[in-house]
Backbone as a chain_set.jsonl record, in Angstrom:
{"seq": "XXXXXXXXXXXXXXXXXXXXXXXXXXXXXXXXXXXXXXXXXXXXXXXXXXXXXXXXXXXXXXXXXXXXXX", "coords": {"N": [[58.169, 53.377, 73.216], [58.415, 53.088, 69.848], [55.552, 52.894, 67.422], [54.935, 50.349, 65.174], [54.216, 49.01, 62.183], [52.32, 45.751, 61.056], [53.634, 44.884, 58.926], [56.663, 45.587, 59.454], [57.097, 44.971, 61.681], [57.433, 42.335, 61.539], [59.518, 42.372, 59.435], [61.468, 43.321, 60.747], [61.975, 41.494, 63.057], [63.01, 39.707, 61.522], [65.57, 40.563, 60.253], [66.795, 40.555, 62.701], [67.095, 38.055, 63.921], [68.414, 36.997, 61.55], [70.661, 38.686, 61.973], [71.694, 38.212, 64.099], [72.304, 35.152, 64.089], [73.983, 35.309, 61.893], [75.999, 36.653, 63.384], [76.77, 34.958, 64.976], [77.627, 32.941, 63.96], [80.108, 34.187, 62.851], [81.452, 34.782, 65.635], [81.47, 32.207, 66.781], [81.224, 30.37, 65.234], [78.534, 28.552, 65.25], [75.719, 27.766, 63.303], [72.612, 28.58, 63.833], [70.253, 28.524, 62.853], [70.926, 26.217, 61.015], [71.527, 24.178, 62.738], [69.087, 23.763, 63.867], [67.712, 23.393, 61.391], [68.753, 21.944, 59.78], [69.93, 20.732, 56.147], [67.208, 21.497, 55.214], [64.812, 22.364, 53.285], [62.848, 23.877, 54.732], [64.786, 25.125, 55.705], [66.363, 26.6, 53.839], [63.84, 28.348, 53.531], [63.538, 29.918, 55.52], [66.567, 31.112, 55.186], [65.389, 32.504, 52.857], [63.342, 34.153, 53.595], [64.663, 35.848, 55.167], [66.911, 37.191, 53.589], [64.963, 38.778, 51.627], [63.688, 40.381, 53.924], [65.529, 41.593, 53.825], [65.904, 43.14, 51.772], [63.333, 44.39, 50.874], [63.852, 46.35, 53.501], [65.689, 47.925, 52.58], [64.647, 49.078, 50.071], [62.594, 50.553, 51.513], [63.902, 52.159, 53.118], [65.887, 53.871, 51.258], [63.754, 54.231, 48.976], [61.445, 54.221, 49.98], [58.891, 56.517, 50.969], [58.69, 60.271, 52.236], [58.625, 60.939, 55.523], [55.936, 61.87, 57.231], [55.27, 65.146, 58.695], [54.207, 66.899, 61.485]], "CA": [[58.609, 52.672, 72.036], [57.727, 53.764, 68.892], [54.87, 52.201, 67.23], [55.119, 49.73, 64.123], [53.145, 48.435, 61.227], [52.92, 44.521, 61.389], [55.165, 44.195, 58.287], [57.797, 46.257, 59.707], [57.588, 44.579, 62.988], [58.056, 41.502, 60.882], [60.94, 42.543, 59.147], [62.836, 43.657, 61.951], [62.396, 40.358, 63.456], [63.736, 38.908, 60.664], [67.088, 40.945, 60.303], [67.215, 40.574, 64.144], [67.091, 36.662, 63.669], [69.158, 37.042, 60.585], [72.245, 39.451, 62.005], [71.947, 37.342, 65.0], [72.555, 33.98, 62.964], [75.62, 35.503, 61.375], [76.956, 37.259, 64.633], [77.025, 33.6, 66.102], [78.525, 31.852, 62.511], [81.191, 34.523, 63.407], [82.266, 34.101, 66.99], [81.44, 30.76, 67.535], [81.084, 29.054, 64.357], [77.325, 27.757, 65.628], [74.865, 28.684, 62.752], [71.67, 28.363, 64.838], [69.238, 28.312, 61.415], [71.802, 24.833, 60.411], [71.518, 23.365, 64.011], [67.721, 23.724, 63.774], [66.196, 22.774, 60.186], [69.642, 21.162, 58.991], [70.123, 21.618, 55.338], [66.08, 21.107, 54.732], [64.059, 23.105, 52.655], [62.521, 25.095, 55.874], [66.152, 26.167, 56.404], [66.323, 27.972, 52.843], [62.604, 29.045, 53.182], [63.726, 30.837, 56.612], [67.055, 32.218, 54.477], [65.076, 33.387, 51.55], [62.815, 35.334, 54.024], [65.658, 36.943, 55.785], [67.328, 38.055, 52.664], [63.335, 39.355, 51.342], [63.474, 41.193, 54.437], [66.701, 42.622, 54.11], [65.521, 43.619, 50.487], [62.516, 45.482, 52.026], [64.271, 47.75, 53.994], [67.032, 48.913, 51.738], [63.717, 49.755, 49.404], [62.251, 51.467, 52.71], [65.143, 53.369, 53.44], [66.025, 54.392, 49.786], [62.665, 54.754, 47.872], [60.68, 54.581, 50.931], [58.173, 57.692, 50.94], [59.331, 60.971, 53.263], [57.802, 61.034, 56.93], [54.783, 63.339, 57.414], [55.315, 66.131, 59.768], [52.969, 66.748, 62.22]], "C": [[57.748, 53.106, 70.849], [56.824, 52.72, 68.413], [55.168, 51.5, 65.36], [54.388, 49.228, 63.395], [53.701, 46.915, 61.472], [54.387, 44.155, 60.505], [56.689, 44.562, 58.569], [58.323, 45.865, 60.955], [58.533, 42.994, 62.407], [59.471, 41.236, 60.546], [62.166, 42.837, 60.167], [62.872, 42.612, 62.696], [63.148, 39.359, 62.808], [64.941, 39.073, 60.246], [67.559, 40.535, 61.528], [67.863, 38.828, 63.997], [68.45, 36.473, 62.737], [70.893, 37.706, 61.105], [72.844, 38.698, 63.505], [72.707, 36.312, 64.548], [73.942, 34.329, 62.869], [76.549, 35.942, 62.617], [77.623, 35.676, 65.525], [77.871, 32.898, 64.902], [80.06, 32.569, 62.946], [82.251, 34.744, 64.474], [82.542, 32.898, 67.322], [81.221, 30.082, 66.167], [79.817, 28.032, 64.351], [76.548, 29.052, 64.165], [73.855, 27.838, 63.25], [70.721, 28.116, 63.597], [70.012, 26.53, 61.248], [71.327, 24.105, 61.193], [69.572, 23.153, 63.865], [67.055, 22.852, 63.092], [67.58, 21.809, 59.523], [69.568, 21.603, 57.453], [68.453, 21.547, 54.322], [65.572, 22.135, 53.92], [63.146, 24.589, 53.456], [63.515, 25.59, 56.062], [66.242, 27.149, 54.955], [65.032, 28.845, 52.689], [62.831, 30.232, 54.223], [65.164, 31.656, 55.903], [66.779, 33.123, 53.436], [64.23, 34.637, 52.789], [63.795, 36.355, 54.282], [66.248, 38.067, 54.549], [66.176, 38.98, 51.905], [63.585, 40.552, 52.183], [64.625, 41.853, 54.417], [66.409, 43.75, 52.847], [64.515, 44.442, 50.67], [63.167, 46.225, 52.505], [64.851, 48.655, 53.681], [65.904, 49.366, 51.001], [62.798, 50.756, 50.621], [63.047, 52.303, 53.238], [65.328, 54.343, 51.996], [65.589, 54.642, 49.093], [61.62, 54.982, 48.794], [60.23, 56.363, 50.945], [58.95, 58.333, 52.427], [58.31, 60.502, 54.512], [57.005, 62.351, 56.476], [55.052, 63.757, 58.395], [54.894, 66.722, 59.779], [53.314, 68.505, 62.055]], "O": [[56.561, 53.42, 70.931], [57.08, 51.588, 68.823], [55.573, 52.25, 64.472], [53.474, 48.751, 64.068], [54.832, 46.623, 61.862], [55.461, 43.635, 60.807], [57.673, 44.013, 58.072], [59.441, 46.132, 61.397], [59.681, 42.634, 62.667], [60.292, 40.428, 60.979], [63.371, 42.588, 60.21], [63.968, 42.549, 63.253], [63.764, 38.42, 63.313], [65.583, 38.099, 59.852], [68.722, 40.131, 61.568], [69.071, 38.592, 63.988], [69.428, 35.864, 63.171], [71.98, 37.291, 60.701], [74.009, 38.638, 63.898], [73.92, 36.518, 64.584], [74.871, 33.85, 63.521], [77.713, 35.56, 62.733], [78.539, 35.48, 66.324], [78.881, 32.278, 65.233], [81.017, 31.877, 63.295], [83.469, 34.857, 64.339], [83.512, 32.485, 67.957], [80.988, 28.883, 66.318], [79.838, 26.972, 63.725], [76.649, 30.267, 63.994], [73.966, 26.612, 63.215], [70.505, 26.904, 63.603], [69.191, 25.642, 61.481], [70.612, 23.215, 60.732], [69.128, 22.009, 63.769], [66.265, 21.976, 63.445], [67.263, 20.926, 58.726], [69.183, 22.759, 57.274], [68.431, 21.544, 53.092], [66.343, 23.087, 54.04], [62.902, 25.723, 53.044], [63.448, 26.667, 56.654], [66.183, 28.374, 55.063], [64.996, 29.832, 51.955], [62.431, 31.365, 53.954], [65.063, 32.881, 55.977], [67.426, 34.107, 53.079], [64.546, 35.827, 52.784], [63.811, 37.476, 53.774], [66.118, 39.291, 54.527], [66.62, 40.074, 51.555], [63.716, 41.647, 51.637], [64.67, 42.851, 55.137], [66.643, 44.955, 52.945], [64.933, 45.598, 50.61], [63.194, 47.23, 51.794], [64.824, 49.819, 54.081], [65.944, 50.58, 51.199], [62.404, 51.839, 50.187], [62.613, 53.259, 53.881], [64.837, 55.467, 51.891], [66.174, 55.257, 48.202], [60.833, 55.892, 48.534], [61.057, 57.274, 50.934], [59.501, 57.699, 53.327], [57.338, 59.768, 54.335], [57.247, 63.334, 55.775], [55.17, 62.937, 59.305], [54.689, 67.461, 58.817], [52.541, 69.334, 62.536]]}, "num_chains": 1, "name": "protein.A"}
């Protein structure tokens, strides 16, 4: 497995969480974030991250510096 910086492990837990979430709003109609924090303030603090981290990667993909090769 390739190796990861923490914030990147981060983030990918947080799309994972995040594309999860929606994959379930769309089969089943369960949004698992809702069922959890209800419509509290921890439930938009856990959607602002997700969308943060989605915002991160598209800048890591798209302005993100080249790879060094070895």
């Amino acid at each position: 497995m390739k190796k990861m910086s923490t914030m990147n492990w981060i983030v990918a837990m947080l799309l994972i969480v995040g594309g999860v979430n929606w994959g379930l709003v769309g089969l089943l109609r369960l949004n698992v974030v809702y069922a959890l924090f209800g419509t509290s303030v921890v439930a938009r603090v856990v959607y602002v991250l997700i969308g943060a981290a989605a915002v991160y990667q598209l800048f890591s993909l798209f302005v993100g510096g080249e790879e060094k090769k070895a």
